[in-house]
C-alpha positions as CSV (number, residue, x, y, z in Angstrom):
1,X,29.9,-38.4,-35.2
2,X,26.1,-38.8,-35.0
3,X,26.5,-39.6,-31.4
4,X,28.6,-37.1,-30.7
5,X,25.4,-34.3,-31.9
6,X,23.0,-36.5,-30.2
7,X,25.0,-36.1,-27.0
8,X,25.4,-32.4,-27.5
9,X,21.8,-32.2,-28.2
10,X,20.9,-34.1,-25.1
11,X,23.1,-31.6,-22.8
12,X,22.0,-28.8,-24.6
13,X,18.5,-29.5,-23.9
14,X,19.3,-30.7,-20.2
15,X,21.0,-27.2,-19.5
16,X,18.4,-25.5,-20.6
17,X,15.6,-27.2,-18.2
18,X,17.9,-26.7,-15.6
19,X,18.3,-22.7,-16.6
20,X,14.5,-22.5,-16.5
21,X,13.8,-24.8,-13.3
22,X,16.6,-22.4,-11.5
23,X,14.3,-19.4,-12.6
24,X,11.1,-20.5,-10.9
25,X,13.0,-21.6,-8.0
26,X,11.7,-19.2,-5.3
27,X,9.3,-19.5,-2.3
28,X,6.5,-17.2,-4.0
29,X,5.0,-16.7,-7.1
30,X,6.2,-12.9,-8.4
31,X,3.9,-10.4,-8.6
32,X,2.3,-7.8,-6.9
33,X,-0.2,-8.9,-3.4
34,X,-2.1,-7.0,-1.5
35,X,-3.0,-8.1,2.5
36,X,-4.4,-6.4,6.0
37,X,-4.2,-6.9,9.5
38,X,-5.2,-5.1,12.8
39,X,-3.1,-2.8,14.4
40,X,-3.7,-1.4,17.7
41,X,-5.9,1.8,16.1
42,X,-7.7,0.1,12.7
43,X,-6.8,-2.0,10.2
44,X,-3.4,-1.9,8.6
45,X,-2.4,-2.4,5.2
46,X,0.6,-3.9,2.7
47,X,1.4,-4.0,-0.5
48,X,4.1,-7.0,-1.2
49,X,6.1,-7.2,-4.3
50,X,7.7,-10.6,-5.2
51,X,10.2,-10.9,-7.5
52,X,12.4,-14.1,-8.9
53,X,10.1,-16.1,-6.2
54,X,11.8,-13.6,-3.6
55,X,9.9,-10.9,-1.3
56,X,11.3,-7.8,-2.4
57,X,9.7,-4.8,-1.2
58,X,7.0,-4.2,1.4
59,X,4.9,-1.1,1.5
60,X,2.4,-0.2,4.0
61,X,0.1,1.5,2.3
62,X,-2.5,2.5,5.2
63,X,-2.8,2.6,9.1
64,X,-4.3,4.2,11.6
65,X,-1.4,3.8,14.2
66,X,0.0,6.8,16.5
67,X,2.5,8.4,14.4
68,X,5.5,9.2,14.7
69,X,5.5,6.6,17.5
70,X,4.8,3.6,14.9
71,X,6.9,4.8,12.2
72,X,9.8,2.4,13.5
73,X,8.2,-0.3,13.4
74,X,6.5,0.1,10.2
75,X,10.0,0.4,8.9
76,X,11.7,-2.4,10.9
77,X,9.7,-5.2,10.7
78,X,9.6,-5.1,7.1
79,X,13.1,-5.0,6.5
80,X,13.4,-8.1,8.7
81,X,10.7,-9.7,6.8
82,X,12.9,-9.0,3.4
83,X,15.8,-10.0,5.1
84,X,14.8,-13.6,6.4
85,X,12.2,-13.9,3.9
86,X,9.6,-15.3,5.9
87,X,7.2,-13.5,8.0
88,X,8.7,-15.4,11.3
89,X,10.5,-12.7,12.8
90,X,10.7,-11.3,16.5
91,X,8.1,-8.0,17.4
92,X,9.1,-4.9,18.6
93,X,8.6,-4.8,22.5
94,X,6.3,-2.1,23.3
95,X,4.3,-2.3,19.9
96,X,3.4,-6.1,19.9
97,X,0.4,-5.0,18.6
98,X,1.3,-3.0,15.7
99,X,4.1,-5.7,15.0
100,X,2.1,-8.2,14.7
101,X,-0.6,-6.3,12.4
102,X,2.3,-6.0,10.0
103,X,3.1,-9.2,10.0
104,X,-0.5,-10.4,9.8
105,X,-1.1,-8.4,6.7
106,X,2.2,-9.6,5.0
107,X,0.8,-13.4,5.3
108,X,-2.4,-12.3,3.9
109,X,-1.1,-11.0,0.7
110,X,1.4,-13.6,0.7
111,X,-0.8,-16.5,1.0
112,X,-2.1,-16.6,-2.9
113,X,1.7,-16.2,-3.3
114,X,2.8,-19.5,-2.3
């Protein structure tokens, strides 16, 4: 009997370091980052929100980009950025410049994430 409580003691405490090792098993550390790049006209900035170790949302909070012309691409290359959770992802043809900005600024708020 008093091995049969030391066992269930020993699995009981084993499942819950495995529970707590699963939580912190993201890329990034959560929180809130901040990061800027250069776009074509001025500097660009993101906000980067991490959650459970995971990029989950990324804002641009400033640019100085044409608009209406850059507004896909401020929209597209973060959601590929969420989606493959890494900042390796192809640039939008014809605004390789502002893509890149974008994705400059993400790993500058990303790097005291890591």
């Amino acid at each position: 009997m008093k091995n049969y409580k030391q066992l269930l003691i020993l699995l009981v405490v084993a499942a819950l370091a495995l529970a707590v090792g699963c939580q912190s098993a993201g890329k990034y550390t959560d929180g809130v980052y901040t990061g800027s790049g250069e776009g074509k006209n001025g500097p660009l900035k993101v906000e980067v929100a991490v959650e459970k170790g995971k990029i989950k949302t990324i804002t641009v909070l400033e640019h100085s980009e044409t608009p209406g012309l850059s507004d896909p691409i401020l929209e597209k290359i973060p959601q590929d950025i969420i989606k493959k959770q890494s900042t390796e992802v192809s640039v939008v043809s014809g605004a390789t410049v502002t893509s890149n900005a974008i994705i400059q600024a993400v790993n500058d708020a990303i790097k005291t994430a890591q």
